[in-house]
N, C-alpha and C positions, 0 to 999 in steps of 0.2 A: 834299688837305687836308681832313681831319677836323670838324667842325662840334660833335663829341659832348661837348667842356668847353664848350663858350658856354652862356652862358646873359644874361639881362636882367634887371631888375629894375625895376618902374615906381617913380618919386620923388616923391615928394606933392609939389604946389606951393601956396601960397597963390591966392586967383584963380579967375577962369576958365579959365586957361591949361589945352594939352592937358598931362599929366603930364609930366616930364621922365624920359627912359632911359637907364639908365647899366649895366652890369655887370663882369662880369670873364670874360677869357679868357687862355686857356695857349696859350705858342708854344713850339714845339717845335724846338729847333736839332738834332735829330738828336745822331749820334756828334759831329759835330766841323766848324760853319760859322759864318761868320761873320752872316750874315744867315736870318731864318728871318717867317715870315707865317702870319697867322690868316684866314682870312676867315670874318668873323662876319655871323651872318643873322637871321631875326624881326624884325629890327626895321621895322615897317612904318610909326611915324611919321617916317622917317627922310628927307630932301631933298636933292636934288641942290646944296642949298645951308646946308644945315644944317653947325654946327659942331660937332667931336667934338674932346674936349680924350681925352688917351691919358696912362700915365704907368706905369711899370714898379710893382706891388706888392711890397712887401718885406714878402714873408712865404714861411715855408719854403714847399718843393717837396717830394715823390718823390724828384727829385735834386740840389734847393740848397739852402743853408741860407738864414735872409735875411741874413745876413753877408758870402756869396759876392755878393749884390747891391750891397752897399755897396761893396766893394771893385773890383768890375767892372763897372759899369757900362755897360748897354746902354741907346741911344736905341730909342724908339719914336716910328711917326708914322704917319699914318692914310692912306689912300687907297683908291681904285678905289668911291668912292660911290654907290650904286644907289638911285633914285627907292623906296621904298617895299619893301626888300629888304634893306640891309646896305652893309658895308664890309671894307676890306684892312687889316688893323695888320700893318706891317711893324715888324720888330725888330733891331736891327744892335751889333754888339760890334764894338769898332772896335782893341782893344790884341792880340789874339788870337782863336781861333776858341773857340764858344761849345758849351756840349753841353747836351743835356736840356732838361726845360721850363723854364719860367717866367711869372708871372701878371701880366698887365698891367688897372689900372681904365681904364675908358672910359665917358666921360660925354658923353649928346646936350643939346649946352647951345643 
């Protein structure tokens, strides 16, 4: 699994607080699965306890339109958390199997 769509983006916060991270990454269902995973990295404020809110973007693709997201919906949900390294987004179409990418936001709240 590929790392080369991730990217991060720092968030301003009001405060002393350290920035908040959030960006966007593409999961890749291949020709034809029902489930498909990103594992994204750089993020080194990132805690064994930290919370990551995930959420599918509905905006075209390469190869969906964001209309195809409206109508099919896929859950997203985050796992395999790493002290100062990154995380797993897992992605799952649950009506049929899924094909091509799609851009999920992620936010370290």
């Amino acid at each position: 699994m590929s790392c080369a769509n991730t990217y991060y983006d720092p968030i301003p916060t009001a405060g002393e607080a350290e920035p908040n991270v959030g960006g966007v990454s593409a999961v890749d269902f291949g020709v034809s699965n029902n489930t498909a995973q990103k594992i994204v990295t750089g993020v080194s404020s990132i805690k064994t306890t930290s919370v990551i809110l995930a959420q599918m973007r509905i905006e075209d693709t390469t190869t969906h339109s964001s209309e195809d997201m409206l109508i099919d919906p896929i859950r997203v949900h985050v796992k395999d958390i790493i002290a100062g390294v990154g995380f797993t987004i897992y992605a799952q179409m649950d009506n049929a199997p899924a094909n091509g990418t799609y851009k999920v936001n992620w936010f370290l709240a």
